[in-house]
N, C-alpha and C positions, 0 to 999 in steps of 0.2 A: 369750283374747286378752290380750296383756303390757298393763302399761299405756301405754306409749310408743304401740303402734297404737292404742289405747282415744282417745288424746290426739289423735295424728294423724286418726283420722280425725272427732274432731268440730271439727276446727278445718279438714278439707278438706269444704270446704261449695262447691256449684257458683253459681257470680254468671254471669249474663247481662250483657255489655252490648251498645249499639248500637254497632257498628265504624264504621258511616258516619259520627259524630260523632268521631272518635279521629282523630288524626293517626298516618299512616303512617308507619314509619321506615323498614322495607325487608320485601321480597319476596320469596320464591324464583322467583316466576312471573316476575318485573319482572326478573331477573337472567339473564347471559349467560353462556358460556364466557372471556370478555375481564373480565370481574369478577373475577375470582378469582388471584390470585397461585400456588395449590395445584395445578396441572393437571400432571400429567406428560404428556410426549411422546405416550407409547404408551397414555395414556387421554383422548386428543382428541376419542375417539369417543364416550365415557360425556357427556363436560361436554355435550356437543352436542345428547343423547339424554335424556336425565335429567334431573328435577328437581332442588332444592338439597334438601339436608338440616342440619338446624340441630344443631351440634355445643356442647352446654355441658363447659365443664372451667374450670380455675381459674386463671388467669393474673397474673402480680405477686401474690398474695397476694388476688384478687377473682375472681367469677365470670362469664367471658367467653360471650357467646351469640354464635355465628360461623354464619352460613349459607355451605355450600361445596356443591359440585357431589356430588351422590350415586351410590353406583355397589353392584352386583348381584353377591355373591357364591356362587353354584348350587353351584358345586365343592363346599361347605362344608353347604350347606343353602339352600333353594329362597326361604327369608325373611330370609336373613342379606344385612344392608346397611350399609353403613360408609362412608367419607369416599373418595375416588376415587382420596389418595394414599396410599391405605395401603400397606405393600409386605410381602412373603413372609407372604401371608394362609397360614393353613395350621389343618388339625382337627387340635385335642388331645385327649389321654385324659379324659373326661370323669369324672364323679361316677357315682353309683347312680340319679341323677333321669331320668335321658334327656336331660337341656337340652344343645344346642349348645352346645360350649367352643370357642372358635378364637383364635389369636394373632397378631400381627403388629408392624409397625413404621410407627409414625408419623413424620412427619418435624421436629415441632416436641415429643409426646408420649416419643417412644420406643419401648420395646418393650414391648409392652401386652399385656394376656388379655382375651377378650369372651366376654360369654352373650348369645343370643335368647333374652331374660330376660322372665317377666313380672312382676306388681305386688311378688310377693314377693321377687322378686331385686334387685328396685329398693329395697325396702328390705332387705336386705341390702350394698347399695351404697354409698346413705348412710350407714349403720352406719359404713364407715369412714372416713367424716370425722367423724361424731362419736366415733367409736374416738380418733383423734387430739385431738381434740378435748380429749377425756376424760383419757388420758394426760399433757397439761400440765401440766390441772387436779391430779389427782393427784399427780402426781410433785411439783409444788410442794408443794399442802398437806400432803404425809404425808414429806416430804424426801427421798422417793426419787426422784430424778432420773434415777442410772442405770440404776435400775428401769425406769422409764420409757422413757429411751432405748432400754437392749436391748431390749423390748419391741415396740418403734417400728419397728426394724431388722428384725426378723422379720416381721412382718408387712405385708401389700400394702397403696396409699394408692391414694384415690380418685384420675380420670383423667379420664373421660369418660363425659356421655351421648347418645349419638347418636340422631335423633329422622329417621327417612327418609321421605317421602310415600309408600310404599309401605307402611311399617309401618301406616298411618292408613285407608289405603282399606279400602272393605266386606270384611269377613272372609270372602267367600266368594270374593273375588280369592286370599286368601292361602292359600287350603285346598290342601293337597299332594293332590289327589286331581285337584281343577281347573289344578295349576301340571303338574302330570303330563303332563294332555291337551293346556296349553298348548307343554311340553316338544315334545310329537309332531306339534303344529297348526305352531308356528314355526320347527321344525327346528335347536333349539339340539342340534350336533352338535359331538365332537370330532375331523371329518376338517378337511382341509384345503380353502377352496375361497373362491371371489370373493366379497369383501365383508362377509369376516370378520376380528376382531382380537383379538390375545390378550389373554385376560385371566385373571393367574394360571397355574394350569397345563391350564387348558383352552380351547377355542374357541366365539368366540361369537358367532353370525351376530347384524349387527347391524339389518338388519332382524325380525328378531325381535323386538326389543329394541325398535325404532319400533313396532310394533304392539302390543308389552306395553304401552308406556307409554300408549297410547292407551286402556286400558280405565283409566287414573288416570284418568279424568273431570276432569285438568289437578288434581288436589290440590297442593295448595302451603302452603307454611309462610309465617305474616305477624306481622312485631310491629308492636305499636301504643302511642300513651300513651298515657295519661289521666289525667283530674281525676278521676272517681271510683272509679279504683283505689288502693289504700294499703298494695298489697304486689303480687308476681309472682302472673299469673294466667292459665290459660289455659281457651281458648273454642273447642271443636269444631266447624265446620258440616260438616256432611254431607249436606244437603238441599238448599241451593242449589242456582244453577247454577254459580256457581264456589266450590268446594269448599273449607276452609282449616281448617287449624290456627290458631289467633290467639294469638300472646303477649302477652298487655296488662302492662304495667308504669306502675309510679308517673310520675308526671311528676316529673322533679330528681332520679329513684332511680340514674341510667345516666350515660353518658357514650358519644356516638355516635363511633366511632375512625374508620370508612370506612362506605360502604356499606352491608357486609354484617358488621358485627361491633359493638355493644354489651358494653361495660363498665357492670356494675352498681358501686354504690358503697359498698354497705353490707358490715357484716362477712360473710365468705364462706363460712361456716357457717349462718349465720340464712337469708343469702340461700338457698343452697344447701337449706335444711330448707323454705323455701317452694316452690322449684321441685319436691321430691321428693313434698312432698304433693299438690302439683298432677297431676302422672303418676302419682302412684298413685291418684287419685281415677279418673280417665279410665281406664287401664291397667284398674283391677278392673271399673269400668262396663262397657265394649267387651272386655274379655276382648283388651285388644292387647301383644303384645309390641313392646321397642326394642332397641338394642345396647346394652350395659354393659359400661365398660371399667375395670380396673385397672393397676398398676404390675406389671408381670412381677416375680416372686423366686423364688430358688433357683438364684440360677447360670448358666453356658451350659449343661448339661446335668443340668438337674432332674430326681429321683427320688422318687419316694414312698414313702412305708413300705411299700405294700400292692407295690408292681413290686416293690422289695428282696424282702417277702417269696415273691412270685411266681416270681421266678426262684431260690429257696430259698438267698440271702445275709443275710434278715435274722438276724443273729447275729456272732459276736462286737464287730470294734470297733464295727460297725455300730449292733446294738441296744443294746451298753453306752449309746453318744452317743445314741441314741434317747433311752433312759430317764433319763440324765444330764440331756440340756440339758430333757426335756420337766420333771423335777422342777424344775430353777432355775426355770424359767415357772411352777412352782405357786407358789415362793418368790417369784419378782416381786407373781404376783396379791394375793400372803396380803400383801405390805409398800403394794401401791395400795390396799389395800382399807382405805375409811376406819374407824374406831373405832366411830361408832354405825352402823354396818351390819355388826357381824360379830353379835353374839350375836340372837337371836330363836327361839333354843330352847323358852322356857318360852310364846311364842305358838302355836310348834307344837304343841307339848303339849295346851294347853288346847283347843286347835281339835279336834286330832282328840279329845281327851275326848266334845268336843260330839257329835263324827258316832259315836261306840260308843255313846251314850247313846242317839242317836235315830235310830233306823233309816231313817227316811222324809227323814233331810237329802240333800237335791239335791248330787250330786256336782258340778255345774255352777256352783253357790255357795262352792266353797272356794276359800278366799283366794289371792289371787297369792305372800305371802310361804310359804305352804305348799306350794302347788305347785310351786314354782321354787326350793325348799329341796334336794326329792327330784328335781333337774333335769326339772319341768316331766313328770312321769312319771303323772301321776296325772287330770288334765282330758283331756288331749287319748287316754290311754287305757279310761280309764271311764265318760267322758261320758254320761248316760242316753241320749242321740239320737244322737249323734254318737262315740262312744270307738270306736278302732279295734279294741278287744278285741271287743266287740259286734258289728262289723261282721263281725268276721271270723269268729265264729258263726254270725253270719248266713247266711256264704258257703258255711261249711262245712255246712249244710245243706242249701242250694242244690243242691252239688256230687252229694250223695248220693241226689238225685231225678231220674231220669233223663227228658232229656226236656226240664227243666224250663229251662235254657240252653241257649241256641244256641253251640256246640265246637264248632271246626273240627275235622278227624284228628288236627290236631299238641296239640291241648288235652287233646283225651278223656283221655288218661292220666296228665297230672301234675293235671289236676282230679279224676281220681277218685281218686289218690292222696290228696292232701289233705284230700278229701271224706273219706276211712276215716279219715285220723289225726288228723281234729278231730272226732269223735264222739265220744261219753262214755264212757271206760273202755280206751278204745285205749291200744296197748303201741306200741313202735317198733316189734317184730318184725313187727307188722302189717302194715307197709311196707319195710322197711329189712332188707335181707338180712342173716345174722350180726352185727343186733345184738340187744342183751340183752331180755329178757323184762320189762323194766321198763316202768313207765307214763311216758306223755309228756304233761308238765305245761303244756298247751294253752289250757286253759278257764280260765284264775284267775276267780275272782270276786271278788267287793267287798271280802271279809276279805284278800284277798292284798297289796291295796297298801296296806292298815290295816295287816297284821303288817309290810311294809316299815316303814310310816312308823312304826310303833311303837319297832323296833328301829334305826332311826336317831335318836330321839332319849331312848334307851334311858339310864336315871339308873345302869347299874350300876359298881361302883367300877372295872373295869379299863378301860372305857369312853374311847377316845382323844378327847381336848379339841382334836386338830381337827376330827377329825370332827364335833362338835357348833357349826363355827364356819362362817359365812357367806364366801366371797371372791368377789371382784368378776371376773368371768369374761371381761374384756375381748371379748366377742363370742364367744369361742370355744364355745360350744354344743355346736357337732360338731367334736372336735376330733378325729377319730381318725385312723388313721393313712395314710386315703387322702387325708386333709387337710393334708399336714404335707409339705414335701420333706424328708430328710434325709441327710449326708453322713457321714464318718467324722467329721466336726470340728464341725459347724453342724449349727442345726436350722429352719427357716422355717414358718411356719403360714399359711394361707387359709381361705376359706369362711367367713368371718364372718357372723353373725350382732349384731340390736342388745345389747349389754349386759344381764347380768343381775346376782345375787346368789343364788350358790347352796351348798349345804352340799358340802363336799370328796366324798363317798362319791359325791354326785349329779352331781358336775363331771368325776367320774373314766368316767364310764359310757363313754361315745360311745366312748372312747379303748378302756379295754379288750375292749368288744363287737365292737371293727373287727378285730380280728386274727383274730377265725372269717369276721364277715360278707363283708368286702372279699372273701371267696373264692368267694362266689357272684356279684362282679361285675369277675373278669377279664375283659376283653375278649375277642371272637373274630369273624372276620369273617362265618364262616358262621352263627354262631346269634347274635350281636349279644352276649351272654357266656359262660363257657366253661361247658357242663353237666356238673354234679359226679357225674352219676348216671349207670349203665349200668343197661337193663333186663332182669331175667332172671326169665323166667317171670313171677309174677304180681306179683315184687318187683323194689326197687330196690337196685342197688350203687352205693357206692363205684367211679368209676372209679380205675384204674392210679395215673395222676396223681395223683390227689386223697389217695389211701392213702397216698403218697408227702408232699404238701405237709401234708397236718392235724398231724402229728404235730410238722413244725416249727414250725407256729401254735401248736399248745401249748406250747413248749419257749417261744419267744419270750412267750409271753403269761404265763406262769409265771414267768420270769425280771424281769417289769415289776410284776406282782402281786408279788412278795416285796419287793420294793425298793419298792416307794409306801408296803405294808403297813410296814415297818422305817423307813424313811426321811421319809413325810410323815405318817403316821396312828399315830404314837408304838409301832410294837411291837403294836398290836392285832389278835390272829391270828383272831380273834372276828368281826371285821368282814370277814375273807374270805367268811363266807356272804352277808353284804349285799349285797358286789360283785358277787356270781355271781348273786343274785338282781335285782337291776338292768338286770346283764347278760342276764338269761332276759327280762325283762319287753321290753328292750330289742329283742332278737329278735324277742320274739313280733308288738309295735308294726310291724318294719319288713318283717316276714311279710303282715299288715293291708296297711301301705302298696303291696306289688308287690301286692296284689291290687286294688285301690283302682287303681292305674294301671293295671289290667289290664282294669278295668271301664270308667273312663274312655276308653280308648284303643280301646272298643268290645265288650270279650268278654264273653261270656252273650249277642250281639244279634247280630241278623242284619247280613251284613259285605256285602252284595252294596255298595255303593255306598260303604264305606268304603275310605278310602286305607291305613289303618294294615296290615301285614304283620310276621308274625312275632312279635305281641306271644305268644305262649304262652312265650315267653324269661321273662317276670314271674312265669307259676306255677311255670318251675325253681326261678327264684330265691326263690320264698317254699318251695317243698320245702326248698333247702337252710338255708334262717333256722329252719325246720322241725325240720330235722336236726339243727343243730349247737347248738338251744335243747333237746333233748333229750340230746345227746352230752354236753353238759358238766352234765348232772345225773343221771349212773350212779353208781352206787357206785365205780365204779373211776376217773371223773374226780374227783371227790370224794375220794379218800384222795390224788390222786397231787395235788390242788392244795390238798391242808392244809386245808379247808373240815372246821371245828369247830364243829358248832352242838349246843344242846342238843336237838333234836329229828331229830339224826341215827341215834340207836340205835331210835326208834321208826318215820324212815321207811324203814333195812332191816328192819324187821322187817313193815312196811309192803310192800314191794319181794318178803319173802320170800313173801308172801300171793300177792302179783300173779304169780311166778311160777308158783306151785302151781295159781293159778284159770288162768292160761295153758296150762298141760300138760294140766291138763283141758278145757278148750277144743278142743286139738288134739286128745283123744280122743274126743272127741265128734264134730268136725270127720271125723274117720276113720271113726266108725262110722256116720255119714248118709250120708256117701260110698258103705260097703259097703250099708248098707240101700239107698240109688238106685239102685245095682249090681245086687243080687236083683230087683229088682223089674223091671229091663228085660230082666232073664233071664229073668224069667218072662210076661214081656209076650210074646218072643219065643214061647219056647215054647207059650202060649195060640194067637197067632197058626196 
């Protein structure tokens, strides 16, 4: 845990008060369609039908709480809920997470981006007001200003959070397995027929919609003062008989503008860090999600690195301005990044001296300034209980006892896939058609993110002095290239994350890892993303396509590696094994993750009553994280991306072993074959 959530949540602490003693300011239940200023024409039907939903965003330089009429977007996703005048709601290209992306137009906002987000995304939200925040500050004290501002420019500003009485109700209204039945029970159809109106690009019986609302047990959203609040707070009921959300605020803290809309008074940052801890406190409790919105960037026709690469344009002006403007943003970060937070080399040091000296130190006690050196690569994958390396050993044994998970038909095969190439001693050939006889470095252990951290903060004299230096990451965590739009000319970033401090080799991962990974999550309508694999016989290919786009990934990904390598990391050609090694580690982490959502989302368990479909889409994609964490450590990735280390003449020599014990493998493999051969010949013949 960073320390920012460490902070947040011992400061989101739950307070009880009495509402009956509070004075009421406003209602969503108390409010009508004649309330509201915000109604369009053609959604007369929703204000009429629907509760209000309470919309926070930040108006004159303060943060605005506005209750408006709520309205039901299905087209998009079954729990996506938004303000009633939004317009040209429409689904975007999402991320690798699953989470609903969708966009639209506000009429006082603009054109805005939304996740059904939960507690983590929320904070991810606020990040970017303290992003902004933080860039001021910066930019004044270190005089970089127009640091700052480019900075500013590229990246998205906080909007809105929308809070709907439907996000609030019992979680088992909002389960897609129950919103399904209710799909079939109230006949939300796209014909045409009495007593329907449009909404978006589908139709939507509105008596349905009066009987949905009817299982809200009337939930409503209420704010209140009080005397013994002394900051924003809110108060759940869900036991009643009338149900609410409560917003309690300070008495003197607000200013009442109308009815239904509260101006706080304080700075709109602070205010703003109180409301987020409040929803996250609740959000993580109830496991609920809400709408999260930001400032739309990249143009009227935004592109991403990973679509550029996808349709195989990333390359020339293209990926020059990639690697161009994404270096000036390193050079921003390195000129905000204040003085006493760049060096804390010789703390690394000492730390990990401590953990080689003592074997039995708890991987779970090392320091934040270590972890978030090597970009946070080291807690959340080695965790004694928790590291997703762990887990994912776990799994890999799971896979290989048959029986032992409940697979659907579409599972059986890329689990037992995975099951063979996370056992000890597995080759790729194992699985992966025409490739090499070499081993697939799967399992690290404890020494491995030791030798990482060793070799980043490594005293030898050619040694690059940035790399040994801290920069202030502006949120950017993931910044890689399915995060980024970019044009011939410009470049824009998203997906922020809160702020950290981390070492340049550790800042660079996300980014160079995404140009294999993003290729396990092109989109496809039919398997939900495109499967890189064809299956032949008892192995896996390379599809057509896929033969065709890797090669560009490397060409691009090689071409970004020598220009960081020459241009941010002084010349150090030594430190290409680090990145690759980052990079590996990196994979293998978000290998763990699709299987982790793949367990979540119900698989190994029996599905009879589960809504979820399709997820075996998660174990392609940990096949190809699989794949492409082995692909680029063959001998032959390895010479063609410059990767010099001193222990590369002993692992071909390593490699040349694995071969030799593999061809005897396969001889053996052929003579148990012929021996179970004889033997039913001769069964027969007994017979």
């Amino acid at each position: 845990m960073s320390e920012p959530e460490k902070k947040r949540k011992s400061k989101a602490k739950s307070r009880r008060f009495r509402l009956s003693q509070m004075r009421l300011l406003t209602s969503s239940s108390s409010l009508s369609s004649s309330d509201s200023d915000l109604v369009s024409d053609d959604d007369e039907f929703i204000a009429s039908l629907a509760d209000f939903g309470l919309m926070i965003s930040i108006r004159d330089g303060r943060v605005e709480l506005h209750l408006c009429p709520d309205a039901n977007f299905p087209e998009i996703h079954p729990n996506v809920y938004a303000p009633s005048v939004m317009e040209s709601m429409k689904t975007l290209v999402g991320g690798g997470s699953g989470v609903a992306v969708f966009g639209g137009r506000h009429p006082k906002l603009g054109e805005i981006v939304m996740k059904h987000g939960g507690y983590k995304d929320m904070h991810e939200l606020f990040a970017l007001a303290t992003i902004e925040n933080e860039l001021k500050k910066r930019g004044k004290a270190n005089g970089g200003h127009a640091a700052a501002e480019d900075m500013q420019r590229r990246l998205p500003e906080f909007r809105m959070i929308y809070l709907s009485p439907s996000h609030i109700i019992e979680k088992r209204i909002n389960r897609w397995d129950h919103l399904r039945s209710l799909v079939e029970k109230f006949n939300v159809t796209s014909s045409v027929c009495k007593g329907q109106a449009r909404r978006g690009s589908i139709l939507i019986n509105t008596s349905a919609l009066q009987s949905l609302r009817s299982l809200n047990n009337e939930m409503s959203i209420r704010m209140y003062e009080s005397d013994a609040c002394d900051k924003f707070a809110l108060q759940l009921d869900t036991e009643s008989e009338k149900r609410s959300l409560a917003v309690v605020l300070p008495k003197d803290c607000h200013e009442s503008i109308d009815p239904k809309t509260v101006l706080l008074k304080h700075d709109p940052h602070e205010d703003l860090d109180n409301i987020a801890q409040e929803l996250i406190r609740i959000m993580e409790d109830r496991l609920l999600k809400f709408t999260l919105a930001q400032k739309t960037i990249g143009g009227e026709t935004p592109r991403t690195g990973n679509q550029w690469l996808y349709s195989g344009q990333l390359h020339g002006d293209v990926l020059e301005n990639l690697i161009s403007q994404f270096i000036r943003v390193i050079e921003h970060l390195q000129e905000l990044t204040l003085a006493e937070e760049v060096d804390v080399v010789d703390q690394v040091r000492e730390e990990l001296n401590r953990y080689e000296c003592d074997p039995d130190r708890k991987i779970s006690e090392i320091s934040n300034t270590t972890n978030t050196f090597v970009g946070n690569a080291i807690r959340k994958n080695f965790h004694e209980e928790k590291g997703r390396i762990r887990f994912l050993q776990e799994m890999g044994k799971k896979f290989r006892v048959f029986g032992l998970l409940v697979l659907t038909p579409e599972e059986e095969l890329p689990a037992k896939m995975i099951g063979r190439l996370l056992a000890d001693h597995a080759i790729m050939s194992d699985v992966f058609l025409d490739s090499p006889c070499e081993d697939a470095p799967l399992n690290p252990g404890e020494q491995f993110w030791k030798n990482i951290l060793r070799r980043a903060v490594t005293t030898r004299e050619s040694m690059s002095p940035s790399a040994l230096e801290r920069i202030w990451d502006c949120g950017l965590a993931d910044a890689g290239i399915h995060n980024l739009f970019v044009t011939e000319t410009d470049l824009f970033l998203f997906d922020l994350g809160e702020p950290e401090l981390q070492s340049l080799p550790g800042f660079l991962t996300k980014f160079l890892f995404s140009f294999f990974h993003t290729l396990g999550m092109e989109e496809d309508e039919e398997t939900g993303w495109v499967r890189r694999f064809d299956v032949v016989g008892d192995k896996l290919a390379l599809t057509k396509q896929t033969k065709e786009l890797l090669p560009k990934a490397y060409d691009a990904f090689q071409v970004c590696l020598d220009r960081l390598i020459e241009e941010v990391l002084d010349g150090d050609k030594i430190l290409r094994w680090l990145l690759l090694q980052y990079v590996t580690l990196q994979l293998l982490s978000d290998t763990a993750f699709c299987l982790q959502k793949w367990a979540i989302k119900g698989g190994g368990q029996d599905r009879e009553h589960n809504h979820q479909r399709g997820i075996e889409k998660w174990l392609w994609r940990a096949l190809w994280d699989i794949h492409i964490a082995c692909d680029i450590n063959t001998q032959e990735s390895w010479a063609r991306l410059g990767v010099d280390a001193p222990q590369m003449r002993a692992r071909m020599s390593l490699l040349e072993g694995t071969a030799s014990i593999n061809k005897l493998r396969e001889s053996v493999s052929l003579f148990s074959s012929s021996l179970k051969e004889i033997s039913e010949r001769a069964s027969i013949r007994t017979e």
